[in-house]
N, C-alpha and C positions, 0 to 999 in steps of 0.2 A: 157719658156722651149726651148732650142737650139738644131737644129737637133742630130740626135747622141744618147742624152740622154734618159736613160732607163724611161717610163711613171711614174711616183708616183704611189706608192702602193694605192689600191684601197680595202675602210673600206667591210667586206663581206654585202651585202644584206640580210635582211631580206625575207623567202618565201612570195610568194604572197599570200595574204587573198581572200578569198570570198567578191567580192564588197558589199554585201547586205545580211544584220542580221534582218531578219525581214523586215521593210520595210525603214531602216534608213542606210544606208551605214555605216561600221565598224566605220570609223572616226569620223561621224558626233555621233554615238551613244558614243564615248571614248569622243568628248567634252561635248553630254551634260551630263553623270556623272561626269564626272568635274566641271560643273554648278553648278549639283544638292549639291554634298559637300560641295561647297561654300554658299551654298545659307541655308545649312542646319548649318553651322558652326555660319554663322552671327545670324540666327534665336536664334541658342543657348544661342548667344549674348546676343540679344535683352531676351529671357528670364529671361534671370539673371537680367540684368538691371531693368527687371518690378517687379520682386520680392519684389523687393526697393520702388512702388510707391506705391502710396495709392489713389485710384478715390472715393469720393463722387458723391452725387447728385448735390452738390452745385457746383460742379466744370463744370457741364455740361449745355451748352446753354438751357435758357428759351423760349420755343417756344413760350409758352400761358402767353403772360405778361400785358396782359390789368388791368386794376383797379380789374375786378369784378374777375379777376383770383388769385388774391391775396388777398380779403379780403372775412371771411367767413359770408354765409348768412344764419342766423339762422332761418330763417321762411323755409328754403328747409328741408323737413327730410327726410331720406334717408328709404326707403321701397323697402325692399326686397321680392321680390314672384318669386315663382317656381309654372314651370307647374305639376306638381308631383299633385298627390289628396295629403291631409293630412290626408283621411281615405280612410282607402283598399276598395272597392268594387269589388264584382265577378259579373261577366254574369252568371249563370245560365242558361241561358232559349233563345234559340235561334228560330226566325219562317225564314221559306224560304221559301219565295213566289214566283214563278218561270211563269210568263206569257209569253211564245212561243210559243204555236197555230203551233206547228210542222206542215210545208208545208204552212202557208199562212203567209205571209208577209202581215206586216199592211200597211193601204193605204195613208197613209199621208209621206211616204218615201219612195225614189225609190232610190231601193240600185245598185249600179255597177255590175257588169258581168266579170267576177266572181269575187267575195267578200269574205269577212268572214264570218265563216260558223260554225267554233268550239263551243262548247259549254262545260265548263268544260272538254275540251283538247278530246270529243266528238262531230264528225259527224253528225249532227243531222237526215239528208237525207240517213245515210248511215243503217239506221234501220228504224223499220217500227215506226209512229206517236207516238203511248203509249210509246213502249218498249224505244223509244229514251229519253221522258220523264221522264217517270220511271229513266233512267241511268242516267241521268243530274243532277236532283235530288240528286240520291244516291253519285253521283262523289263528289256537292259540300257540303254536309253533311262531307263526311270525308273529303273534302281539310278543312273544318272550326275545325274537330275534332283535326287536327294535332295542331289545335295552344288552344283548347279547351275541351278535350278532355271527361270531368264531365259534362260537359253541360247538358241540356233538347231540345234535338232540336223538330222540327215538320213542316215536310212538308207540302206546299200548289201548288199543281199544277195544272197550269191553273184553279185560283180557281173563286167562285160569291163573291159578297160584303158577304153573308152573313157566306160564310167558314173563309172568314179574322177574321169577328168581332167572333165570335168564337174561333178560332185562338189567336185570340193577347189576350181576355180579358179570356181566360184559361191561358193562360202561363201569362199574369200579376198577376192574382189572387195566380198562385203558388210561381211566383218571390218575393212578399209579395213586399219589399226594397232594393231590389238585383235590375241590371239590365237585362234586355231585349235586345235584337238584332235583329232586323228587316232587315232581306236581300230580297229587289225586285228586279228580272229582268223583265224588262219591254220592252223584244227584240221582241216578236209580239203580242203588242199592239200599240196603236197611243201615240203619246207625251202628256205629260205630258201639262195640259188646263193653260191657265192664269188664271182661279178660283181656283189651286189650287187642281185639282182632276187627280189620276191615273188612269188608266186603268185596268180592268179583264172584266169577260164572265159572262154570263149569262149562264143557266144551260143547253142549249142546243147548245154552242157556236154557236149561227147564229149572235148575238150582244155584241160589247162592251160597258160593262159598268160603268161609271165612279166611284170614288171611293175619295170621299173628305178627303187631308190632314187634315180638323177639325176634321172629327171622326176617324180616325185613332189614330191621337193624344188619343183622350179620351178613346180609347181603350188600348193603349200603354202605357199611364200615362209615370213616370218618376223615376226613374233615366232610360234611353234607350240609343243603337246606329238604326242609320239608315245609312242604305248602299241602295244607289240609283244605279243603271246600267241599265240607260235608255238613250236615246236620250234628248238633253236638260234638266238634270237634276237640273242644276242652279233653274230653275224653281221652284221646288219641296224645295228648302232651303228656298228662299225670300217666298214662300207661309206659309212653317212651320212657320219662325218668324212670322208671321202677326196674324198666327192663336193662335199660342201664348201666344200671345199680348193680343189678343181679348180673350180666355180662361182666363187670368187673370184679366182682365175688369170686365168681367162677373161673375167670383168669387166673386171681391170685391161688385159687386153690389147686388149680394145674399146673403154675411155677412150683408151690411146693411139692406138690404129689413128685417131680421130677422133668417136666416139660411135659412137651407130645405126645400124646397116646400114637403107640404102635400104628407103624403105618403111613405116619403122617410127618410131612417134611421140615412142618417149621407149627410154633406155636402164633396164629396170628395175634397181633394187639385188640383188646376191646375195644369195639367204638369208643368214644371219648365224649362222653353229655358236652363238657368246654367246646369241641369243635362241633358242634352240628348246633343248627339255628331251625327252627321251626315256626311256621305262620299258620295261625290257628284261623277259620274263617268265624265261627264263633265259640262259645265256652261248652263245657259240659250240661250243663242244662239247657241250651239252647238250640233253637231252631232257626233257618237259615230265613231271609225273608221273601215272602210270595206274593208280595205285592206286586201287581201288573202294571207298574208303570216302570219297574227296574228288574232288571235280566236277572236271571235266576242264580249267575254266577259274578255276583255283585262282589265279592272279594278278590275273584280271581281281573274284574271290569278294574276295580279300584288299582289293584298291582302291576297289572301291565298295558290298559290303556287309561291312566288317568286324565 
């Protein structure tokens, strides 16, 4: 362009935009819907085209191509099980055995400062010994009604050996064939013994006193649950099978011997390890947890108020 000459006209400008539509500048958001059309266009493509194909199995890579993956073995039969029962059983009949000894702490564990303390989502310290009892009790009778609500329950707080056996072999007697529920806390008492025995009181609680997985069992009979929320409850499982075991030993050996000893009306059946189901709150080497921000009966919190 030579001086003199008027400038070329000049095309109008568009107004200026807002740099920024959200967090993408106008431009960069105007190519990538241009992208996206495209990309939406070819897809279309590509649909049509598959309409057209047809995939087998046989057209897809063989992972598993060994000999024995391709010829069949007829000695394998294939057996199908579910954990499902194949016949309905109810619980009926529920006992709650509740050993806490409100205010003394058993001596075989020395718990942290401060700890858990809850019990059934209750203070134990924050009422007086019984009344706390009494309410712990009552709390988890309904936390178990909410999932059971016909049952038979019956309470046993801070009971002796001989309110258990009482206990268990009245509500067996009325379960007939039905199952039984056995819930122990066993939060002040001492751990559970390598022989197999739990803990409760004597009738004047100045002593504990042991209480053998054997006669329980034979109290309990079978079809049963057991719910453990003790300190090292592992324990208390590896004992039940042994005892068991031994129960059906001794069965067998009293069929042979001739049945019944003298006296007695009928030979009853052993418990049956198959029907009874047990909830361990933790294993044999383990101890329950005392941390102060979760109640003290954290297994039994987790099973009936999740």
């Amino acid at each position: 362009m030579s001086r003199g000459e008027p400038p070329p006209p000049t095309l109008p400008q568009a107004p200026a935009r807002s740099g920024w539509l959200g967090f993408l500048p106008v431009s960069a958001l105007e190519d990538n819907l241009r992208n996206i059309n495209l990309e939406t266009e070819e897809a279309q493509e590509v649909d049509e085209e598959d309409d057209e194909l047809v995939f087998t199995f046989d057209d897809l890579p063989l992972v598993f191509s060994c000999p024995r993956h391709w010829q069949a073995d007829p000695a394998v039969d294939m057996i199908m099980q579910t954990w499902r029962m194949r016949e309905r059983m109810k619980t009926v009949s529920v006992a709650l055995v509740i050993c806490l000894n409100v205010g003394v702490d058993p001596p075989d564990v020395t718990k942290t400062q401060p700890c858990a303390r809850q019990e059934c989502w209750v203070d134990p310290l924050s009422l007086n010994p019984q009344r706390a009892l009494e309410t712990i009790g009552g709390n988890l009778q309904r936390q178990y009604e909410r999932w059971q609500p016909r049952a038979r329950y019956r309470q046993s707080l801070d009971p002796t050996v001989e309110e258990v056996r009482r206990l268990a072999t009245g509500l067996r007697r009325s379960a007939r064939e039905e199952r039984v529920l056995f819930h122990y806390n066993g939060h002040g008492v001492p751990r559970p013994t390598a022989n197999g025995e739990i803990w409760v009181f004597n009738r004047s609680y100045t002593q504990y006193i042991p209480l053998s997985i054997y006669d329980l069992q034979s109290w309990m009979g079978s079809p049963s649950i057991y719910v453990y929320d003790c300190n090292n409850a592992g324990i208390i499982v590896d004992s039940f099978k042994n005892f068991a075991e031994q129960h059906e030993r001794e069965y067998v050996e009293q069929v042979r011997a001739g049945g019944p000893q003298a006296g007695a009306a009928e030979l009853p059946p052993p418990p049956s390890l198959r029907n009874c189901i047990q909830l361990a709150a933790c294993s044999k080497d383990q101890l329950l947890p005392m941390n102060p921000d979760l109640p003290a009966d954290l297994f039994t919190a987790c099973l009936t108020t999740p």
